[in-house]
C-alpha positions in Angstrom: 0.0 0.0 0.0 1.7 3.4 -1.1 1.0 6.7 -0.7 -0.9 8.5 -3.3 0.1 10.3 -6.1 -0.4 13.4 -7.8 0.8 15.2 -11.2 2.2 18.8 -10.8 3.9 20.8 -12.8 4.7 17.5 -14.7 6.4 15.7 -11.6 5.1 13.2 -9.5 4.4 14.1 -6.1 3.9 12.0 -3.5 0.8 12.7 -1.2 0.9 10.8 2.3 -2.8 10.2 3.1 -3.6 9.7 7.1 -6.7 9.1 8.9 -7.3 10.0 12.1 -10.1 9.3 14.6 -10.4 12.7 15.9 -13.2 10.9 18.9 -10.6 8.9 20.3 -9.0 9.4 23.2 -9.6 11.3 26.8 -9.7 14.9 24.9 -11.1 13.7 21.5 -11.9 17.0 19.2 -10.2 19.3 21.4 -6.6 18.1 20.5 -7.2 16.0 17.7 -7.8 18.8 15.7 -5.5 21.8 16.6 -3.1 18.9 16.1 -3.9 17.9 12.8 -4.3 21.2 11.7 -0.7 22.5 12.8 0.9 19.2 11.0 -1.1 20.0 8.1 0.7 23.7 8.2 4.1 22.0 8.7 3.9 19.2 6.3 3.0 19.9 2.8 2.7 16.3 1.0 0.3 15.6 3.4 -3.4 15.3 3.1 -6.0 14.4 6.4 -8.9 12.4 6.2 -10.9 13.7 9.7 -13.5 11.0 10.8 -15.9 11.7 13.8 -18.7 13.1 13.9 -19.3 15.2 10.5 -21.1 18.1 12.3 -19.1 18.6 15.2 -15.3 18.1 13.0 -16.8 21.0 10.6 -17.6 23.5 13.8 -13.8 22.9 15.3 -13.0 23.4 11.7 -14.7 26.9 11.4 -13.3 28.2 14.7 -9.9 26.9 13.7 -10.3 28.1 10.5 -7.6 26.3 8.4 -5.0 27.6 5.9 -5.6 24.7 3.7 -8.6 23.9 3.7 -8.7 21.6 0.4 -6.0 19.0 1.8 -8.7 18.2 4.4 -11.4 15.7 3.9 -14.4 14.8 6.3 -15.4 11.3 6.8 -18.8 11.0 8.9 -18.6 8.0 11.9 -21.9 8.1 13.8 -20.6 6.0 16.9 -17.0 6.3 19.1 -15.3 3.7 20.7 -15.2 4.8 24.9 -11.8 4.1 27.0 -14.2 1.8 29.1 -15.5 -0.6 25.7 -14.5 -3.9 26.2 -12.6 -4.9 22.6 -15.5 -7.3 21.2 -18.2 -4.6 21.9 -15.9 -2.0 19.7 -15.3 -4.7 17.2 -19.2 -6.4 16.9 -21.3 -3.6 18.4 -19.7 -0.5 16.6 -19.1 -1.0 13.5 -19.6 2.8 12.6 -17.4 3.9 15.2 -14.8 6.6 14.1 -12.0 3.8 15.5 -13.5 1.9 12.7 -14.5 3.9 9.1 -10.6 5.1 9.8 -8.8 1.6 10.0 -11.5 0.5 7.1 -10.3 3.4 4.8 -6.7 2.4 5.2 -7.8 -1.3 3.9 -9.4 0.1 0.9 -6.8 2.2 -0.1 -7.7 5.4 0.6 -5.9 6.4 3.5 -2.2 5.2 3.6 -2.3 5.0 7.5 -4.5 5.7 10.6 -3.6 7.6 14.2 -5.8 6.7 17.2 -6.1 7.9 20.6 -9.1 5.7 21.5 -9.4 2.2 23.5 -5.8 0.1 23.2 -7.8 -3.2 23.1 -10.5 -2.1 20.8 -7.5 -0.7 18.6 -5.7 -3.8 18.3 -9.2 -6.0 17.9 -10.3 -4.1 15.1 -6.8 -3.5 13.4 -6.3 -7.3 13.5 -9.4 -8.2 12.5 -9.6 -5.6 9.5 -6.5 -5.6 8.0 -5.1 -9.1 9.3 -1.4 -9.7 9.8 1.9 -10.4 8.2 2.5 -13.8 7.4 4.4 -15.4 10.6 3.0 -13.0 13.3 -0.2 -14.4 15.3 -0.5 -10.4 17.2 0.2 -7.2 16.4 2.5 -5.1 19.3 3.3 -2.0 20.6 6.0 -0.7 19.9 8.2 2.8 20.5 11.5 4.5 20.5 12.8 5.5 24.2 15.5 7.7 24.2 18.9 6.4 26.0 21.7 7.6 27.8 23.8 6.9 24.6 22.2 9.3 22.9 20.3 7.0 20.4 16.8 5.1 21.2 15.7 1.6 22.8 12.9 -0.2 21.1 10.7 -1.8 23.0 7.6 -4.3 22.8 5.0 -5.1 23.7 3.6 -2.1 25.5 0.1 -2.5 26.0 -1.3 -4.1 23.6 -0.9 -8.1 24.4 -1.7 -8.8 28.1 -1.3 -11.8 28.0 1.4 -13.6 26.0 2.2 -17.1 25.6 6.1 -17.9 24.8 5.6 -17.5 20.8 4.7 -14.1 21.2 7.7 -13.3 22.5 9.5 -14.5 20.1 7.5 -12.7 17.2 7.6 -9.4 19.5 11.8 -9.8 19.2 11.8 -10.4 15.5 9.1 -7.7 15.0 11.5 -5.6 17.0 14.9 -6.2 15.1 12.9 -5.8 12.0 11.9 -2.3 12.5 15.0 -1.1 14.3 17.0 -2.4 11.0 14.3 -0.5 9.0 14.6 2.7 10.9 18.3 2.8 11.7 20.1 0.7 9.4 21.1 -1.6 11.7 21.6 -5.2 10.4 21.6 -7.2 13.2 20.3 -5.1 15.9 20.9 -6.7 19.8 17.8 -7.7 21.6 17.2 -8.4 25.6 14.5 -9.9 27.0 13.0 -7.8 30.2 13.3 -9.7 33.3 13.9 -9.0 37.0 17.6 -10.1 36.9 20.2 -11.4 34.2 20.7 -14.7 35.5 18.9 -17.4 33.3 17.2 -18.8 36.4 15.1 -15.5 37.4 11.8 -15.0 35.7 8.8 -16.8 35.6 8.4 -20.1 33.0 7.2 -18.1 30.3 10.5 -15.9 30.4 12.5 -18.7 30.9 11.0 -20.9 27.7 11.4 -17.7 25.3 14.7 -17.0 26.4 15.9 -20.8 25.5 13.6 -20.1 21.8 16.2 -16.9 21.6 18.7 -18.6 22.0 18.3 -20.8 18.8 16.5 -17.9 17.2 19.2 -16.7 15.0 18.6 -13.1 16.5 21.3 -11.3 18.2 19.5 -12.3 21.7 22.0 -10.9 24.4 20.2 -12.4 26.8 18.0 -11.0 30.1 18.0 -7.3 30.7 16.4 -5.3 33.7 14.3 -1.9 34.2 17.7 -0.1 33.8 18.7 -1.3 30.8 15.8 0.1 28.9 17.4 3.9 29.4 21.0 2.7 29.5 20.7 2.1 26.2 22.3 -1.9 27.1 20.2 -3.4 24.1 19.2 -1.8 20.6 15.6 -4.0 21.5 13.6 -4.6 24.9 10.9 -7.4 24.7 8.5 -7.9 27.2 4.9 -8.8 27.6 2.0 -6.0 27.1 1.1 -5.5 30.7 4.7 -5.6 32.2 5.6 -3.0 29.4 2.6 -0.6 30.1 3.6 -0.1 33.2 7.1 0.1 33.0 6.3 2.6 30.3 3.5 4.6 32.6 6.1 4.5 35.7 8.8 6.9 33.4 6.7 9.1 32.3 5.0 9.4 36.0 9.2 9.4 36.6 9.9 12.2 33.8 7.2 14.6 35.6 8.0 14.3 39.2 11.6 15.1 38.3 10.6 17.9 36.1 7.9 19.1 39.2 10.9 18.8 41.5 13.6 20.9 40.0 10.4 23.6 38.9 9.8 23.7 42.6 13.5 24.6 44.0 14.2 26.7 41.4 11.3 28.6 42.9 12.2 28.1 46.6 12.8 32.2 46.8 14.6 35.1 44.9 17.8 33.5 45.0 17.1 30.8 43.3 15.1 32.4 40.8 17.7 35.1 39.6 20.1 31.2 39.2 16.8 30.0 37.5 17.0 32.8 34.6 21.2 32.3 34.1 20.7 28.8 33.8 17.2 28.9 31.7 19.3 27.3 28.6 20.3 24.3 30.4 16.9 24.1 31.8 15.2 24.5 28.6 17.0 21.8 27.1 16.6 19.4 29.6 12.9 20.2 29.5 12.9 19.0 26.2 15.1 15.7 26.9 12.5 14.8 29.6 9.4 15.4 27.7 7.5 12.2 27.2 5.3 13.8 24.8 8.0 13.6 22.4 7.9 10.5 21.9 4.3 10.2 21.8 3.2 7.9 19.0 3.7 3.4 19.0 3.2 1.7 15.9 1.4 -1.6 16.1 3.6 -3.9 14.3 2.7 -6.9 12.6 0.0 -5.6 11.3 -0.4 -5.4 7.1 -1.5 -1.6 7.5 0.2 1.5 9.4 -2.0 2.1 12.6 -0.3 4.2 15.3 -1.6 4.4 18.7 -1.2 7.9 20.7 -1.6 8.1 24.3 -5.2 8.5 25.5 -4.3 11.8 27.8 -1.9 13.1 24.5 -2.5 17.0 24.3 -2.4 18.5 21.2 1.7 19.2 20.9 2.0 15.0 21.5 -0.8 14.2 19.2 0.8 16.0 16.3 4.1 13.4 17.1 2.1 10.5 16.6 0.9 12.3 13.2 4.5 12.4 12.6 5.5 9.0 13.4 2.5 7.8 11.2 4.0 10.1 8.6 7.5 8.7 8.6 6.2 5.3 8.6 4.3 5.9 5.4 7.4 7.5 3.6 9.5 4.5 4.7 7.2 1.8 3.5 7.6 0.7 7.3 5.0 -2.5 6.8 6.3 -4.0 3.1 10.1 -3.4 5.0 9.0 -5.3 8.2 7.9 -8.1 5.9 11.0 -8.3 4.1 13.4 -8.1 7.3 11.0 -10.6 9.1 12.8 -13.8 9.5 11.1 -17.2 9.5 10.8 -18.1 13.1 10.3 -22.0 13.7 7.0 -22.1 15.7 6.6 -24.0 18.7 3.5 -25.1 20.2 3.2 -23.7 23.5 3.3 -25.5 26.9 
């Protein structure tokens, strides 16, 4: 699936098509559109596809009124998918949700991807079931970039979207994970831990124990167990872990990122001294804003899927919403899913115990 073209001036230009449910999510209209609109501004080859309710997308439109209007199309979705749906109820019982008509338009072709806000497990239900997976993958993950203290990124799956995995799934999560980290960095044989409360091969639980031994024979560049730490330490280009252990491993550094953040805010405050030291060191602190801001790196792609869906944070405002716009972007002008394909290797399956 590519991203549409257009003649002009006798060239070719490529137009990257995304839909995004503008319902989803705890804010819904209220970020989903400033943020749409201000990647719009920033990203010419772009053109939106708005679906929600038709009435209510056209009045945020009005009082936003848009620059560029004509690389904006509305696509009307009479139902929304709650945070509190349980996945088969978004899946059976809305069928007209905004979740929905967007993931549909990106398996007929007409949106080259789709960015989401809304429910985790209705997003994963309905991607899976709509646009079905790459051959050799049974579930589609979450994955993101974290930023590390070597100045580059750590990978890491599954965040959210599998709570529970059986010992395969692992195994697909790693090759998933190398695949897009060679696909996004270059990196041929990119080195992949497996998250566990110590190194040795004896901690974990059975399930952690059994994939380690399939990584092992894998033929991936398995370093073996990695803990918490090694996520930001940069130890492995790949973290793999189950969906509810990476949630809240995830949840606990952002929840980390802000207190910090909170804390140094507060002293710099304390009283006039440390105020006037606030203002000579407001470049340091501005940058280090910026390293700590989660919202950065707002934005997981759900890999394994045969379609670009990115899931944004439910609570995203509208400067991390606009991220996730741009990760959906990038993976578009990549050809992130046909490269994932080609990288993926053929992983023996085993049946599980």
């Amino acid at each position: 699936m590519g991203a549409g073209r257009a003649a002009r001036g006798g060239a070719t230009v490529v137009t990257v098509r995304i839909a995004i449910d503008c319902m989803g999510g705890d804010h819904g209209l209220a970020v989903t559109i400033p943020a749409a609109l201000g990647f719009l501004a920033r990203t010419p080859d772009v053109r939106l596809l708005l679906v929600g309710g038709q009435d209510a997308i056209e009045q945020a439109l009005a009082r936003a009124r848009p620059a560029d209007p004509a690389r904006i199309e509305i696509r009307h979705a009479a139902e929304v998918v709650t945070m509190d749906d349980p996945p088969a109820t978004a899946l059976r019982g809305k069928r007209n949700s905004s979740m929905r008509v967007a993931i549909d338009l990106v398996k007929n072709g007409e949106a080259d991807g789709c960015v989401s806000a809304g429910n985790t497990g209705a997003l994963m239900a309905i991607s899976r079931f709509v646009l079905k997976m790459l051959e050799g993958i049974d579930r589609p993950a979450i994955a993101t970039q974290l930023p590390n203290q070597r100045g580059g990124t750590t990978t890491m799956l599954d965040l959210g979207a599998n709570v529970d995995c059986e010992v395969q799934h692992l195994l697909q999560f790693a090759a998933m994970g190398s695949a897009l980290v060679t696909v996004l960095e270059g990196k041929e044989r990119p080195s992949i831990g497996l998250l566990n409360i110590g190194e040795e091969v004896i901690k974990g639980n059975d399930a952690v124990k059994q994939a380690a031994e399939l990584l092992r024979t894998s033929g991936l560049n398995f370093q073996g167990n990695v803990e918490g730490n090694d996520i930001y330490e940069g130890t492995t280009d790949v973290v793999v872990c189950d969906g509810f252990v990476g949630n809240v491993a995830l949840k606990t550094s952002e929840g980390l990122a802000r207190m910090l953040a909170g804390f140094i805010r507060e002293e710099y405050e304390r009283h006039v001294f440390t105020r006037l030291v606030a203002l000579l060191s407001f470049p340091v602190l501005r940058r280090l804003k910026r390293r700590l801001d989660h919202r950065r790196y707002n934005g997981a792609s759900l890999v394994g899927l045969r379609g670009v869906v990115i899931k944004s944070h439910g609570s995203a405002d509208a400067y991390a919403f606009e991220f996730a716009l741009r990760r959906a972007y990038d993976a578009i002008r990549n050809g992130l899913v046909q490269r994932i394909a080609d990288a993926l290797p053929h992983q023996p399956r085993t049946e599980s115990p």
